[in-house]
N, C-alpha and C positions, 0 to 999 in steps of 0.2 A: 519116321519120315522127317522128323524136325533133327536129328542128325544127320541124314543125309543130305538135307539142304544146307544146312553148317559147313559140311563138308567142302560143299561144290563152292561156295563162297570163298571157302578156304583155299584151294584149290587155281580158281579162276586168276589173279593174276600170275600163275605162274605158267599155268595153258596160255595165257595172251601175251607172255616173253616169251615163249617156248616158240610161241608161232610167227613173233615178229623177228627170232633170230635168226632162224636156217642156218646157224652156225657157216659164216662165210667170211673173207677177210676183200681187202680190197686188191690186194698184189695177186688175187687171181688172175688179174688182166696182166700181171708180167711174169707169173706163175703159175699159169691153166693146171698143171700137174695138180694142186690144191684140191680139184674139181676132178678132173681127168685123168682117169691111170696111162690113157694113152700119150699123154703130153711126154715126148721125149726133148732129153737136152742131149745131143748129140755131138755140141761144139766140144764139150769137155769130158773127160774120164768121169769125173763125178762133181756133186752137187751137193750141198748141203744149206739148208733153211731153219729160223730160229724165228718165232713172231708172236707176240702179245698183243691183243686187243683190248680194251675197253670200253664195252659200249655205254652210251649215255650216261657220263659220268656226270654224277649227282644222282643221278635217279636210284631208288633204294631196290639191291636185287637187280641191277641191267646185269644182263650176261660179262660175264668174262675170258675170254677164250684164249688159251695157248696152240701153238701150231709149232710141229718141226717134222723134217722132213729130209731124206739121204734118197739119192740115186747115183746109180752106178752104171754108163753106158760101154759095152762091148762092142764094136766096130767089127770086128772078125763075125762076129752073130746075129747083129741088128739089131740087136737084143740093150732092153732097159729093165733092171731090176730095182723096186724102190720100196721106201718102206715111211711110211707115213704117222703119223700121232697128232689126234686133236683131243685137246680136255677142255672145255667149255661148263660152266657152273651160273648158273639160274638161280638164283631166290637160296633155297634151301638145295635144288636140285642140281647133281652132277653127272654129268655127259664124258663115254671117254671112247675114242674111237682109233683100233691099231689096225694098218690096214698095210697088207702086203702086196705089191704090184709085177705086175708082169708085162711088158709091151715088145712088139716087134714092130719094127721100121720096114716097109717095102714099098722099093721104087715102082710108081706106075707109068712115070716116061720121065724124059730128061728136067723135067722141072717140076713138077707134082711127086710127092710121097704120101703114103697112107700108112700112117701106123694104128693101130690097137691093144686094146691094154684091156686088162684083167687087174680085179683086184677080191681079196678075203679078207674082210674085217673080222676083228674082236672087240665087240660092242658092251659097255656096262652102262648102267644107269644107277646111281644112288642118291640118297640123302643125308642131309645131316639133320638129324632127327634133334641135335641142340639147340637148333633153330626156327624151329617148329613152336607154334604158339598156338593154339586150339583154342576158339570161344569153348569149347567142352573138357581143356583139361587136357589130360594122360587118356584120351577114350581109345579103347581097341581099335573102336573102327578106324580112325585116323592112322593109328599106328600100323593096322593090317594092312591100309593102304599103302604104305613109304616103305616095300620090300624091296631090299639090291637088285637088281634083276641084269641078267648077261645073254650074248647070242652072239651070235654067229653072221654074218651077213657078206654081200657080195656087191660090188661093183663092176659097169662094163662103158666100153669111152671105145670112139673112131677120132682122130684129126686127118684132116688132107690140108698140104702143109707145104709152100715153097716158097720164094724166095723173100713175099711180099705180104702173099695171105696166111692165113690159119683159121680153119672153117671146124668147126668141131661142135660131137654131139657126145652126151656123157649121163648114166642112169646108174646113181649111188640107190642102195640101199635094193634092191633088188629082191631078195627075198621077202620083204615087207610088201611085196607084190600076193604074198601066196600065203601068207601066214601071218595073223597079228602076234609076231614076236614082240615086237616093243614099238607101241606108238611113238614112242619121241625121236626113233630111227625111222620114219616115214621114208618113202621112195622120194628121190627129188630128179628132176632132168631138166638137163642145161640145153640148149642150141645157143650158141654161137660163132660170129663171123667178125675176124679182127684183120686191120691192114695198118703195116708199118711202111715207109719208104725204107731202101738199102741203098742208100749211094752215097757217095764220100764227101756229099756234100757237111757245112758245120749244122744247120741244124734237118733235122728229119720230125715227119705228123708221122701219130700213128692216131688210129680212131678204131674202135668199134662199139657192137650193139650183142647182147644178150638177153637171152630171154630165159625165165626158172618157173618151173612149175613146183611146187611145192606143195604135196597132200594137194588139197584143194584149193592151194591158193597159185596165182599169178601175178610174176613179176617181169621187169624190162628194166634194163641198167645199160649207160649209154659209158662210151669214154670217148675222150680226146686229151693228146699228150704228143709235147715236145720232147724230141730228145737236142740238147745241144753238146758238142762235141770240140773236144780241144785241139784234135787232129782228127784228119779224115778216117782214121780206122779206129777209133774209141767212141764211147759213150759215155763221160764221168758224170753226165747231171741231168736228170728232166725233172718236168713240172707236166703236171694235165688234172683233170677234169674228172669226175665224175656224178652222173646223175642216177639215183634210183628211186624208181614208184615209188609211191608212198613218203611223196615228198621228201628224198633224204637227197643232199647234195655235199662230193665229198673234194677235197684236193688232195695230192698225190708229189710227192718228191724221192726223187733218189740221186745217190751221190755215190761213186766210187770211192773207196779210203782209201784201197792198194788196187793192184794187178788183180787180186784175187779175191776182196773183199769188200761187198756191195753193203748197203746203208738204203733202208727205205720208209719212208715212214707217212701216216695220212690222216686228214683230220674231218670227220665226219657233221655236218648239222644234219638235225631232223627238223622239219619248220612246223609239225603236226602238234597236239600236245603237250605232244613229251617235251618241249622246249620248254615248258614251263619250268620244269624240274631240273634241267638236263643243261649241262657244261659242253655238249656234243662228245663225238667218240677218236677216241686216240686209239691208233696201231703200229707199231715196230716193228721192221723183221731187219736181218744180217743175212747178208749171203755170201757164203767160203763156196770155193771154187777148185777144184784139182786139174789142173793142165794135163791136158795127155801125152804120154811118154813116145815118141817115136822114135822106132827103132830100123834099122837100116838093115835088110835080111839078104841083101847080096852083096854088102862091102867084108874085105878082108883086113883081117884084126893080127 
């Protein structure tokens, strides 16, 4: 009995990162895909994302999380194939999540689209058992507790999507519905409703609101963001907002380097406890871009 209470002591602040992190970044809101297998990019051939997090730096053991991520859009298919990688590291604990997507784009009339998307993860969970410090030592039981553990799991996501809005619904983990494969891959679902202006004016609001359910918990994260613009058909620079429950409140900038190469980066406070210990949270992502090749199929060569 007096070990297994040991244990749960032991244990406990890395259940209470584990459940304050929902492994999420903040460029979800200009990169729903993140969240969403159904999130297509359709403007271009293909996509690629690179992004590091830090959360509450200074605090000992905040999560760490990397993000990268490839899509590939077909115009002849309607089709988006993507291929996703998140590793996220807790305390001692590590999280690593490869998930393959599958989406299709269909027009529902001249201004609304619905796509859908499919996704199969490859889920581990490990420890670094170096890092482990037991009031009891080297005990079995700790040890028996901190095994690798891997699975299988599934994602499914809708967007309806035009020129202004993006209204989208998205339920990761999905097998964790029917099976305790791995608590730390918990079911989570998004609803969300985001509106950007499109018009050639120099600057344009976007805004939206989301909501997360996670295991048992609930949250709500708001945004609002300027985009400003050098010419009427670019976006090299914004600045915006954002707010999530549990008192965190975050700002957001990006900037174009080239034609094809985005720059985003955001700085998080928590105003709860954790600011006692905590420097707030830093994140970075890059985004390369592949232009699509059009090809002229009735000119003479």
């Amino acid at each position: 009995m007096k070990k297994t209470a040991l244990l749960f002591l032991f244990l406990l602040p890395a259940i209470i990162l584990v459940a304050q992190s929902n492994i999420r970044l903040n460029n979800d809101w200009n990169k729903t895909y993140m969240i969403n297998p159904a999130s297509i990019t359709d403007q271009y051939l293909a996509e690629f994302n690179m992004a590091a997090r830090q959360q509450w730096l200074g605090f000992q053991g905040a999560p760490t999380t990397f993000f990268a991520s490839g899509t590939l859009y077909l115009d002849e298919l309607y089709t988006q194939f993507g291929l996703k990688v998140l590793q996220d590291k807790i305390g001692f604990t590590s999280t690593t999540d490869i998930d393959l997507t599958y989406a299709y784009a269909m027009r529902v009339n001249q201004t609304w689209k619905l796509n859908m998307g499919l996704g199969l993860s490859f889920q581990s969970l490990g420890y670094d058992v170096s890092q482990v410090h037991s009031p009891t030592g080297s005990d079995p039981l700790v040890l028996d507790r901190l095994l690798n553990e891997s699975n299988v799991n599934s994602d499914l996501g809708f967007e309806f999507t035009n020129k202004f809005y993006r209204l989208g619904f998205a339920s990761q983990n999905i097998f964790s519905l029917f099976s305790p494969i791995n608590k730390m891959f918990a079911n989570t679902n998004f609803l969300y409703a985001m509106y950007r202006d499109s018009n050639h004016d120099f600057f344009n609001l976007g805004y939206g609101v989301c909501g997360i359910q996670y295991s048992n918990l609930y949250q709500m994260e708001f945004n609002l963001t300027g985009y400003f613009k050098a010419t009427p058909t670019t976006n090299p620079f914004q600045i915006g907002l954002v707010y999530r429950t549990w008192s965190e409140i975050g700002v957001l900038f990006g900037l174009d380097l080239s034609h094809n190469l985005r720059a985003s980066y955001s700085y998080d406070y928590n105003f709860s406890g954790i600011s006692n210990a905590s420097f707030g949270t830093h994140e970075l992502m890059l985004t390369y871009r592949l232009d699509k090749v059009f090809q002229c199929r009735n000119c003479w060569y």
